[in-house]
N, C-alpha and C positions, 0 to 999 in steps of 0.2 A: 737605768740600763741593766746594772745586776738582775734584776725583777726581771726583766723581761729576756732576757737570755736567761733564765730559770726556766719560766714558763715553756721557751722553744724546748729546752732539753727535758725537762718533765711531760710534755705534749707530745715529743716525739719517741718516750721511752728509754731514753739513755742512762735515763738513774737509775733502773732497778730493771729487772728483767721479767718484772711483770708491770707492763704501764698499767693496768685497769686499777691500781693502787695510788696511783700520780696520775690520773685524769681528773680527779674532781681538786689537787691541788692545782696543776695547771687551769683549771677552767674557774676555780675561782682570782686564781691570778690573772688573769685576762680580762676578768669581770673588772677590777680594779682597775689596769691597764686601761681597758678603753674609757673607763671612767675619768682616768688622769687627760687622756687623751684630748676628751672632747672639751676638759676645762679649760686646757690649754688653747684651743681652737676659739673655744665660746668668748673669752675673755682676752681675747687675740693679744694672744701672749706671742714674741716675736720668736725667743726663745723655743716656743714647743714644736712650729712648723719644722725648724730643723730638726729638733734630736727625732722627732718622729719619721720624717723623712730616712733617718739613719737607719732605726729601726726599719724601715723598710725597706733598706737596701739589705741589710743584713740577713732577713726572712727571706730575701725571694732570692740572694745567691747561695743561702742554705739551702732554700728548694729546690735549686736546681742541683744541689749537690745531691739530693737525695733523691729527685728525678732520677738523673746520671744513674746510682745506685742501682736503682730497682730497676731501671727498663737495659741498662749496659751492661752486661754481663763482663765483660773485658774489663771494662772498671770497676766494678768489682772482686772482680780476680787480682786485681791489681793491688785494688787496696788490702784484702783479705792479705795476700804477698807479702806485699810492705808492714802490715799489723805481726807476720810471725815475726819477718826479717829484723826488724827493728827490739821487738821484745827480746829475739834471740842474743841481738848484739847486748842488751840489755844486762842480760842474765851472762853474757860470757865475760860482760865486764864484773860482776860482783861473783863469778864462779858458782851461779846456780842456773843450770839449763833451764828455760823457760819458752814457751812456744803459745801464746795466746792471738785467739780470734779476733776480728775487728771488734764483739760485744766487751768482751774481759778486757781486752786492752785501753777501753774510751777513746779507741781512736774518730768517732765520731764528734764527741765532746771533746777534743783537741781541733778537729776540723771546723766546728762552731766558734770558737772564741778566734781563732786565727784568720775565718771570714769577719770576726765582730772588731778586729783591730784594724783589717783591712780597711773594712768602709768607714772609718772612725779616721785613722790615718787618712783617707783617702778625699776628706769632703775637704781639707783646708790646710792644706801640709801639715797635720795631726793636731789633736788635740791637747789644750793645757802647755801650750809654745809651741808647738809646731807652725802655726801660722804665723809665727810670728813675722817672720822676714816678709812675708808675702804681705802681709796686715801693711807692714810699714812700707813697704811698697806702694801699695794702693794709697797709703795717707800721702806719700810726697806724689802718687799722679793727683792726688786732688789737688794738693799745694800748688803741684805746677799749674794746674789750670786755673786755678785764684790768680797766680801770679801774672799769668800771660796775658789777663782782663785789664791790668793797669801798664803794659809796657808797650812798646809798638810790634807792630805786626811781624817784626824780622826778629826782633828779642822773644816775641811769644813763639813764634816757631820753633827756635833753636832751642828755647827752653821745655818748650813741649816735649818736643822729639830725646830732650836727656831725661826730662822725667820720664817719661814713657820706655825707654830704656833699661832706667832703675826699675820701673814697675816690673818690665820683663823679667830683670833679675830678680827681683824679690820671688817673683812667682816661681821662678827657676830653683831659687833656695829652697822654699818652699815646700817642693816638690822633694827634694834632697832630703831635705830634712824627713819629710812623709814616711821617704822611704827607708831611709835609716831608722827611726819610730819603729816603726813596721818591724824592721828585721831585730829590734831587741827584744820587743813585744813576742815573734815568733822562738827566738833565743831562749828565754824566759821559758814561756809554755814548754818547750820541749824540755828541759830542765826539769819544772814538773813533771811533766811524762812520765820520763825518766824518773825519776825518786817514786814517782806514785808504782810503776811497772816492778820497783825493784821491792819495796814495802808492800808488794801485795804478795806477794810469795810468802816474807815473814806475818803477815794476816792471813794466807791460806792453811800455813802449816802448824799456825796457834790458836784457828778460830775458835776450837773445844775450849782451849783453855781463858781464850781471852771472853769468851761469852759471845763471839760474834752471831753465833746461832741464834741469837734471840732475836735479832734485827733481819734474820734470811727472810722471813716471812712476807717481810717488805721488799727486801732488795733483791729477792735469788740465790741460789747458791751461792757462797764466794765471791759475790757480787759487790763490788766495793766500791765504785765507780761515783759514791758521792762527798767518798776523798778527794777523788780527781778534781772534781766539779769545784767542792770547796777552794782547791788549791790555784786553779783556773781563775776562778772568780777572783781569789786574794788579787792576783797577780795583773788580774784586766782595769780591778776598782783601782789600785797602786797609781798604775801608770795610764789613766784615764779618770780621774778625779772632775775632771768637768761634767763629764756623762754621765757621772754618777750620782751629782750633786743636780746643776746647771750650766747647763750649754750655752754659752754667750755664741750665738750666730755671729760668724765674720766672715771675709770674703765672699769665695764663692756662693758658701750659701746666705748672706744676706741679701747678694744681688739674686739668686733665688726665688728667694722670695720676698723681694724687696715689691714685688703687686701679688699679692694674695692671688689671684684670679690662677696665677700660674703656678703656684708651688701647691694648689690645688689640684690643678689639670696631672702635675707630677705626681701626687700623692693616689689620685687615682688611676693612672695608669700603672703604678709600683699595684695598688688595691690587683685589678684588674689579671697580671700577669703573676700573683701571689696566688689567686684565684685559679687561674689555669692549673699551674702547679700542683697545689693540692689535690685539684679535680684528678687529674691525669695519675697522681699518688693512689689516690684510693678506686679508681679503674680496676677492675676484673675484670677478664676481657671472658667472652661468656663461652662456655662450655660447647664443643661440638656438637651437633645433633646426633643425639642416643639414639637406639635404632632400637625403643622397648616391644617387646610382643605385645597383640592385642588386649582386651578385656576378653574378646569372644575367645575361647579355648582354642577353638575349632575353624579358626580363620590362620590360614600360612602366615608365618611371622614375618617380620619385613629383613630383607637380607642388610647383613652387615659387614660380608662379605667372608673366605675363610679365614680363619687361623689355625697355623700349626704351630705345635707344641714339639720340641726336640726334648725325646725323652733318650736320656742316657743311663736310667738304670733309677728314676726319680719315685716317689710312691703316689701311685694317683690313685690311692683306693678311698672311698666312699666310708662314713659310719656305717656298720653292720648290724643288725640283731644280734643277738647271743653274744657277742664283745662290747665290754663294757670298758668304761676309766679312757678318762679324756688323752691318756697318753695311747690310746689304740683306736684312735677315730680316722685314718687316715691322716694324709697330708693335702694333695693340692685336687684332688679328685673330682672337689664340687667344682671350681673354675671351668673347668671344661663344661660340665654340665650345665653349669649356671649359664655363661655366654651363649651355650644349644639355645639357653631360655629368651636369652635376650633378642636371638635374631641373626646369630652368626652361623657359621659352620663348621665346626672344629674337627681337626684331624691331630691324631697323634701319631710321631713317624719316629724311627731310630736313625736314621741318619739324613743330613742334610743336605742337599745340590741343588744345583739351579732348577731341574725335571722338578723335584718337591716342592720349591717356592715357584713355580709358574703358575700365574691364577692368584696367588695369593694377596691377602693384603696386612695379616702381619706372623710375625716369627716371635715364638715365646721361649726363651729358655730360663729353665729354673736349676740354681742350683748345679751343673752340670759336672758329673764325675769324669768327664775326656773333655781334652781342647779338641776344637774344630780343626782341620786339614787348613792347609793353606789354600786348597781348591775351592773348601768349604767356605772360611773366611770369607775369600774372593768372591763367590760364588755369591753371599749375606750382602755386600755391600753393593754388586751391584743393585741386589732385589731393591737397597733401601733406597739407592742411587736412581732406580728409576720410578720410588712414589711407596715402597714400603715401609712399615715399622717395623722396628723389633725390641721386642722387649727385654731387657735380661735384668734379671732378679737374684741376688746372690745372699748369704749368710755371711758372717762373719769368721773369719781369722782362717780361711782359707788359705789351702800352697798350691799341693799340684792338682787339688779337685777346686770347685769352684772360682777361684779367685784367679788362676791363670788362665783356664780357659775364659770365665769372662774377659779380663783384660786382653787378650788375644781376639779372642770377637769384637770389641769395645776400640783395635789399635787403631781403624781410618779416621774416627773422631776424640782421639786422645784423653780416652776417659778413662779413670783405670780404680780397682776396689783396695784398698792398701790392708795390710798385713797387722790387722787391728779389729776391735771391738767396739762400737761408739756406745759408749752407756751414760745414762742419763743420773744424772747428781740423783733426783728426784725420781720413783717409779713410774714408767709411761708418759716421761716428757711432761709432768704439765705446763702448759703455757710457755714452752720452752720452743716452738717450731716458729721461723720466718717462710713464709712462704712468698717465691719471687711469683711475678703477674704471670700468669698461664691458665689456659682454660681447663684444666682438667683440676684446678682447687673452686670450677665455679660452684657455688651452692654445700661447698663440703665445709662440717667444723670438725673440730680438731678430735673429738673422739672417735671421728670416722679414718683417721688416716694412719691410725692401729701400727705406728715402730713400737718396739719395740727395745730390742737390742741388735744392731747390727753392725753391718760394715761402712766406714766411710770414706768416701771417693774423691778421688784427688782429680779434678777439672782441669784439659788445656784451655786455653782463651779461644778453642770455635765452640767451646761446651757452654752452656746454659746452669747455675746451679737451680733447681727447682724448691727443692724442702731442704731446709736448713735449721739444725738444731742450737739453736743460742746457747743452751747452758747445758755443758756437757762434756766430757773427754774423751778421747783417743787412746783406751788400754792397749798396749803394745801388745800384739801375740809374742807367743813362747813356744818358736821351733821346736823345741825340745821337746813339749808338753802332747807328746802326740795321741796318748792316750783320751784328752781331752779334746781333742780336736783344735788344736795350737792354743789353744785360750790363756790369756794372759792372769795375774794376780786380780783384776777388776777392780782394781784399789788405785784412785788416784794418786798416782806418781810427781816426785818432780819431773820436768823436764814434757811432762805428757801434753800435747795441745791442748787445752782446753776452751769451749768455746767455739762455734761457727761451723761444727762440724757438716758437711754436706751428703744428706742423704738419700738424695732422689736429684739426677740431671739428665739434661736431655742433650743433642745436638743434632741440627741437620745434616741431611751429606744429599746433595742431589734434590730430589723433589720430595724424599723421605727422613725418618727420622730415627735415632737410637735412643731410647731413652734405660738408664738403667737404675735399680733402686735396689739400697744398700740392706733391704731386710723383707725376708718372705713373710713374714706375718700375715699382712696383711691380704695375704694370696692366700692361705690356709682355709682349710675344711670350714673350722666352727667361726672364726674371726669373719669369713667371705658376711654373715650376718649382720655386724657392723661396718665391715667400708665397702659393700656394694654399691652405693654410688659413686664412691672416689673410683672403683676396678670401671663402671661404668664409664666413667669420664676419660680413664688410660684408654680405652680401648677404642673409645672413639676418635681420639686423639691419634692413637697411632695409625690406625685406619684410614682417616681420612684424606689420606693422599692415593689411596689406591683401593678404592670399594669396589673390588670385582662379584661379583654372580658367579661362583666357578666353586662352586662344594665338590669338596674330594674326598676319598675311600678315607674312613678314619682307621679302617686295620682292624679295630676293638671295637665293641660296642661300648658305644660314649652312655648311652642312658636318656634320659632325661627326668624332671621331676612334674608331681603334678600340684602345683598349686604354690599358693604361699600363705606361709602361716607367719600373722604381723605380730610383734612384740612390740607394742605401743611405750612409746621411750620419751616422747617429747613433754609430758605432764610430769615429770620428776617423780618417775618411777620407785621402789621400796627395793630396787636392786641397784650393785655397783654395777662397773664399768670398767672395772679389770679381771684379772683371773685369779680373784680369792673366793674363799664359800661364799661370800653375798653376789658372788654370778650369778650367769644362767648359762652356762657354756653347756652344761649338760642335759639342760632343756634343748638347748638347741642341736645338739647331737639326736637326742631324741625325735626332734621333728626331721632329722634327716635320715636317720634309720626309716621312716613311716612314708619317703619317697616326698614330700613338699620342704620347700627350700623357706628356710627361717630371714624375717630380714627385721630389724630394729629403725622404728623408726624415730631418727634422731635430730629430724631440723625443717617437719612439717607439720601445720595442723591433723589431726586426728582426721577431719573431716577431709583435705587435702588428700591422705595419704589412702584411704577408703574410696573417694570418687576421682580418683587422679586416673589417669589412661598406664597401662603396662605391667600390673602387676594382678595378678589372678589369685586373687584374696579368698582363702577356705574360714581360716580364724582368726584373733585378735586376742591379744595376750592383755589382758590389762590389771598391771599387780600392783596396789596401793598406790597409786597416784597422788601426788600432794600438791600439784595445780589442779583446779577445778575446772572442767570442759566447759566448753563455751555451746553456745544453744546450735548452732552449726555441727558440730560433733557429736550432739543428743542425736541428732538429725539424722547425722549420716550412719551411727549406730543403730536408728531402726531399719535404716534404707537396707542396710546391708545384713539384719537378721531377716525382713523382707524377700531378699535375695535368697535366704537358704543358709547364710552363714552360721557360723557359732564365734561364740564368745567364752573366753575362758576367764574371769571374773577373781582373784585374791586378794584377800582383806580379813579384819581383824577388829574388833572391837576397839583397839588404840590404832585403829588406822587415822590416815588423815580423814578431814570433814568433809576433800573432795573426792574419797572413796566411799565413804556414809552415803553421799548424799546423790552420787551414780549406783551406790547397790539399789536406794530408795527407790529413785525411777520405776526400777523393776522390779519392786516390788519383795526385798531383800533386806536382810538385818542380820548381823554382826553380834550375838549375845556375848554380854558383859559376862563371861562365868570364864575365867582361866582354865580350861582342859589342861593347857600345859605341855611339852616336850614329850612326844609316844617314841618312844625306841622303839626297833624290831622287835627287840627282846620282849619287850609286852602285846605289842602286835604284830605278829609274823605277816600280817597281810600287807602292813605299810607304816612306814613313820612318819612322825609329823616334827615340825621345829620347834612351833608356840601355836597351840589350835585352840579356835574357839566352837560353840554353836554356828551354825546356823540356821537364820530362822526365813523363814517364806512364808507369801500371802495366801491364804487359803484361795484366792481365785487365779494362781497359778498351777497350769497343769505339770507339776513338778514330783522327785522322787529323787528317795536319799540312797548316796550310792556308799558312803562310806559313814559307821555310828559307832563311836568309841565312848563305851559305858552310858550307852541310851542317849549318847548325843549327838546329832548329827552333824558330820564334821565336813561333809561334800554333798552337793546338790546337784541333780540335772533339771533342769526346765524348760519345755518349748516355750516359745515367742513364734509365733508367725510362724515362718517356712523354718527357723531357725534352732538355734536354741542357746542356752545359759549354761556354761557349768561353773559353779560358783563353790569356791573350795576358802574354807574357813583358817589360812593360815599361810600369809604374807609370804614367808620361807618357803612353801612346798617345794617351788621347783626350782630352787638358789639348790649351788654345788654341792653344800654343807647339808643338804636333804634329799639329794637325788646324785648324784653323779660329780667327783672328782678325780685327779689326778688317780689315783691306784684305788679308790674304796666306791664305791655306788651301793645303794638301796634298788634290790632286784624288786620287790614290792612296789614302791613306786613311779621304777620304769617302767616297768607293765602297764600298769595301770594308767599312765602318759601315752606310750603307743597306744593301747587298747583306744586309748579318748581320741586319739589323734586320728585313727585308721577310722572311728567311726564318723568323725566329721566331715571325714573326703567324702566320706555317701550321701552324706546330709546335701549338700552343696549341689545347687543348681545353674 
C-alpha cells in the first residue's frame, strides 16, 4: 500500500516541484504494481481482489479531488485559503510568520493519505481490528443459522431474529469503530503537518548551511515535501500494518467478492471511471479561432474585430535606427502593430466612455498612470457585461500609478494586484508555472509565456486563477522606497508567501470577460518574438464574445510591418532563451528597426512553421542547430528559397553534425582553422565572437561579403529565386556581439539591417 501511494504522489508531482524527475520513478513503480497485481488475480489469491479494490477506491476519490482542483476554481480558492490559514496558525504558534501555498505546504499529500485512511477505514470498520465487532457479528449470524437447522420452526425464528440483531449491531460497532479509526488516523496526519510546516522554516532558513542545496535539483527550491511524505507514510504503515503487509478480506468485502464475476465487474467500473478522470485531467480545452492574416500579402486580412488601447501617458514607440541598447527599443509599440497583422483593428485613445467602447470587442490597458472615473469604470463593465474583454496588464509594486487603478477597473469581478513583487527562487520560472484548463495555454510551452518578475493577484471566488507560479515568493513592497519604484529587499523573507503565487486570472461578468495579468513582459517590443502565440490566443479569447466589424480612427498612425522574419527555435538552437549575451534580443530589435516582425519558432516543425497559413515569411534564421531536420524540412526549405525567400545560415566548425550536415545540402563547409574573437578594435567594420572560414562549392553562384586576414568570414549565395547568407560564427548575432543592454557593435548592426532591408526586395 506504501508503494502505491508513492507512486500516486510521485505521478502526480507532489514530491518535488519538477515531476519530469519522478515520472520515470513513478512509472517504474507501477510497472511493479501492475505486475503484483495481476499475480494476485492469476493465482486467485482471495486476498488481492480486495486490497486492489481499495487501491482503487483511493485513485479515483483522489481523482476526483484533483478534478475538483483544476476545473473549480472556488475549490481551489478555498483550499489555496485554508493552505495559508492553517500554515499561518502554524507559524503563530511557534512565533515565526509563515504563509505557504497549497505546493510548499503538502497540502495535497495530506489530502492523499487522509483519502487512503478513509477508504481503508471505510471497506470493513477499519483495518487491523476495526472489523472486529462486525467480523464477529457475522460469525454468530452464521451460528445462528446452523442453530436454527436443528431446532423447531418457532425457536429458529426467534433465534434468527436475535442473532440477526447482533449482526446488526456488530455492524453498527463496526462502523463506530471506522470512524473513530479514521479520525485518529486524520489526528495524527495533521500532527505531522504540523511539525513538517513548522521544521520547514528552520530547513528554509539553513538550507546553505545544512547542504540542502544539493538535493534542490531534484526537489525545487525549498522544496521539502519528501519529509512530509516520509512522515505521512510512517504514520499510515503504523496504523495500517494489514495493508502494508496482507489484507485478510473479511466482511463486506469477502462477501464482495465472494463470486469473482462481481468484484470484477467492480474492479472495472472503479478501471473505467479512473479512466474518465485522468482523461478530463489532461483536457486542454482548445484554443479560440485566431483570426491569422493570409499567406497572399495582398488579400484584406480577416477582421478580428477592434481593439482599444487606453493609453495614459504609456510608451508605444517602436525600435528606431540610429538608437541603439535594448534598454531604448520601445516598450508596448509592436502589439498594436502586430494585432494590425493579425487581423484586428486597433485604435489608441486617451480617455475611455461608453462612445469609445461602442463597436468594440476588447479594451487593453497597460500599465496605467490614472484610475478610471467611476463613469469610466461603469462605463468598462457594462462593455464587458454585454460580450466584451478587457485586458489589463500591470507591473509590479505599484500604489497610486498602476496598481490602484487596475484594481479599481478590476472592482466588479474582485480581482485585485497586491502590493508585491512575485520573484521566482529560480531565473524565469523554470518549470515552476501550473497552468489551470483554459484555451488560451492551447498549443503554448512554457518558454513562450515570457513572466518574468511581476505582481501577484489576490482572486474573489467569481475569479478564475489562470497561471500560477508553484515555487516562488511574494516580496513585500516598501512604500517608502519610492525612488525605486516601491520595490521591496527581493530577498526571501520570513513571514513572505511562498508558493502558488497567481499570475494571470480571468473572470466572467455578463457574456464578457476581465482577464488580468500580473506582468507586462510578455506584451513588450522585443519579448512580442517569443510569446506571439500565447498574445494570439489572449486575444482571441477576449474577443470572442463580441467580433464586431466596426474599425475606428486610431488618432495616430499605428504602422504596420512587412513581413516576418523566422528565427528557427525548435531544432535546439546555439542561443539561449533568456536575456543574457547568448540572446538574440538584439537581433531581433534589428529586424524590427528594418519594419518585418521577428517571431521564434518554439513548438512546431521547421516545415509546419514555413507551409503553415498566417505568417508572410521574408527569412529564416537558422543558428547551429543540434537536432537534425527531418526530410520534410529539407523540403520545405527549398519550397521557400523557391519562393524567393532567404536564409540566414550560423555555424562553426565545432557546430553540431546537424548544422554540418544542413550547411552540406548547400553546398557549404565550416573550416577547421580558429580565426578566433575580432574586436572592433582590429576591425572597425565588425566583430566577430569565435569565427571561422567559410568555405563554398565552386558550382554556387556565390560571393564573400566579409574576409578577415584572407578568410572568408560571410558568404552570400543565390539558390533559386532565393538566397544563402551563411556567416561563419555561431555568436554573431547573440547580444554579446551585436546589441545589449547599454553597449552594441555599430559595425554589425548595419550590416544586419543592410541584409535585412535587402531581403524584403528579394521576396516574391
Amino acid at each position: 500500500m506504501s508503494l502505491f501511494l508513492f507512486i500516486i504522489a510521485a505521478a502526480s508531482g507532489l514530491l518535488g516541484s519538477s515531476p519530469r524527475y519522478l515520472f520515470f520513478v513513478a512509472a517504474a513503480g507501477a510497472v511493479v504494481y501492475v505486475w503484483r497485481a495481476a499475480r494476485q488475480f492469476v493465482n486467485k489469491n482471495n486476498n488481492g481482489p480486495a486490497l486492489y479494490a481499495i487501491h482503487g477506491g483511493v485513485l479515483f476519490f483522489y481523482a476526483l479531488y484533483w478534478l475538483l482542483r483544476e476545473y473549480s476554481s472556488v475549490f481551489y480558492l478555498l483550499l489555496a485559503d485554508f493552505s495559508v490559514l492553517f500554515s499561518g496558525v502554524i507559524g503563530w504558534i511557534i512565533s515565526r510568520p509563515i504563509a505557504m501555498g497549497i505546493t510548499y505546504s503538502g497540502l495535497d499529500l495530506f489530502t492523499l493519505f487522509v483519502i487512503a485512511s478513509a477508504v481503508a477505514c471505510g471497506v470493513d470498520g477499519g483495518v487491523g481490528g476495526g472489523g472486529r465487532v462486525g467480523n464477529r457479528g457475522d460469525r454468530s449470524g452464521a451460528a445462528a443459522t446452523a442453530a436454527g437447522a436443528t431446532v423447531s420452526s418457532a425457536e429458529t425464528a426467534s433465534k434468527a431474529a436475535s442473532m440477526t440483531a447482533l449482526a446488526a449491531a456488530g455492524r453498527t460497532g463496526g462502523a463506530v469503530v471506522a470512524i473513530r479509526r479514521f479520525l485518529i488516523d486524520t489526528g495524527l496526519y495533521l500532527a505531522a503537518w504540523s511539525f513538517y510546516i513548522g521544521f520547514w522554516t528552520v530547513l528554509a532558513e539553513n538550507s546553505i548551511g545544512l547542504g540542502l542545496y544539493k538535493v534542490e535539483p531534484l526537489t525545487g527550491p525549498l522544496d521539502y515535501r519528501f519529509l512530509l511524505f516520509a512522515l505521512l507514510a510512517a504514520v499510515f504503515s503504523i496504523r495500517h500494518r494489514g495493508l502494508s503487509h496482507e489484507y485478510q478480506a473479511t466482511g463486506f468485502m469477502r462477501a464482495l467478492f465472494h463470486k469473482p464475476r462481481r468484484g470484477v465487474y467492480i474492479l472495472c467500473a472503479q478501471a473505467v471511471a479512473i479512466t474518465v478522470c485522468v482523461a478530463l485531467l489532461a483536457y486542454n480545452p482548445p484554443a479560440p479561432p485566431a483570426l491569422p492574416a493570409p499567406h497572399d500579402s495582398q488579400a484584406p486580412p480577416a477582421s478580428g474585430g477592434r481593439v482599444v488601447f487606453w493609453d495614459t501617458g504609456i510608451d508605444f514607440n517602436v525600435p528606431q535606427k540610429g538608437i541603439y541598447g535594448l534598454e531604448r527599443v520601445g516598450m508596448f509599440g509592436v502589439l498594436p502593430r502586430y494585432l494590425e497583422e493579425r487581423g484586428y483593428a486597433c485604435e489608441i485613445v486617451g480617455e475611455v466612455d461608453a462612445a469609445r467602447l461602442e463597436g468594440a470587442a476588447a479594451l487593453v490597458v497597460i500599465n496605467p498612470l490614472i484610475s478610471p472615473s467611476m463613469e469610466a469604470t461603469a462605463a468598462i463593465a457594462d462593455f464587458v457585461r454585454g460580450g466584451g474583454g478587457v485586458l489589463a496588464v500591470g507591473d509590479h509594486t505599484g500604489d497610486e500609478q498602476i496598481r490602484r487603478p487596475l484594481n479599481r477597473l478590476l472592482s466588479p469581478v474582485g480581482i485585485e494586484f497586491n502590493f508585491d513583487s512575485a520573484v521566482p527562487f529560480q531565473s524565469f520560472w523554470p518549470n515552476a508555472f501550473i497552468t489551470r484548463k483554459s484555451p488560451i495555454f492551447s498549443g503554448i510551452v512554457d518558454r513562450q509565456l515570457n513572466i518574468v518578475v511581476g505582481a501577484s493577484l489576490s482572486c474573489g471566488y467569481r475569479a478564475k486563477p489562470l497561471l500560477i507560479a508553484k515555487s516562488g515568493y511574494s516580496d513585500a513592497g516598501d512604500i517608502t522606497n519610492e525612488a525605486d519604484g516601491y520595490l521591496g529587499d527581493m530577498v526571501f523573507s520570513r513571514g513572505e508567501r511562498v508558493g502558488d503565487l497567481v499570475l494571470m486570472a480571468e473572470a466572467r461578468y455578463g457574456r464578457g470577460v476581465y482577464v488580468a495579468v500580473g506582468d507586462t513582459t510578455l506584451f513588450q517590443n522585443t519579448v512580442l518574438a517569443y510569446s506571439a502565440p500565447f498574445v494570439d490566443n489572449i486575444f482571441a479569447h477576449i474577443t470572442s464574445g463580441r467580433r464586431a466589424e466596426v474599425a475606428g480612427d486610431a488618432g495616430i498612425d499605428i504602422g504596420s510591418f512587412d513581413g516576418y522574419c523566422l528565427i528557427e527555435s525548435y531544432n535546439m538552437p546555439a542561443f539561449s532563451f533568456d536575456k543574457t549575451g547568448n540572446a538574440v534580443d538584439g537581433f531581433i530589435a534589428a529586424v524590427l528597426r528594418t519594419g518585418m516582425l521577428p517571431y521564434l519558432n518554439l513548438n512546431e516543425s521547421l516545415a509546419d512553421a514555413l507551409d503553415g497559413p498566417g505568417r508572410d515569411i521574408k527569412a529564416v534564421v537558422i543558428n547551429g542547430p543540434a537536432k537534425p531536420y527531418s526530410n520534410g524540412d529539407i523540403s520545405a526549405l527549398y519550397r521557400f528559397l523557391d519562393r524567393g525567400g532567404a536564409i540566414i545560415l550560423l555555424g562553426h566548425y565545432d557546430s553540431s553534425e546537424a548544422t554540418k550536415e544542413l550547411a552540406a545540402l548547400f553546398g557549404i563547409m565550416f573550416d577547421n582553422l580558429p580565426v578566433g574573437r575580432i574586436a572592433p578594435t582590429a576591425n572597425p567594420e565588425m566583430a566577430f565572437w569565435d569565427a571561422c572560414p567559410v568555405l563554398i562549392a565552386l558550382e554556387l553562384d556565390a560571393q564573400p561579403l566579409m574576409t578577415i586576414w584572407g578568410f572568408s568570414i560571410i558568404y552570400r549565395a543565390e539558390v533559386s529565386k532565393g538566397e544563402i547568407l551563411v556567416i561563419g560564427d555561431e555568436s554573431f548575432i547573440k547580444n554579446k556581439n551585436l546589441e545589449n543592454i547599454d553597449e552594441y557593435r555599430m559595425g554589425n548592426i548595419e550590416f544586419v539591417e543592410e541584409a535585412l532591408e535587402r531581403i524584403k526586395t528579394l521576396y516574391n
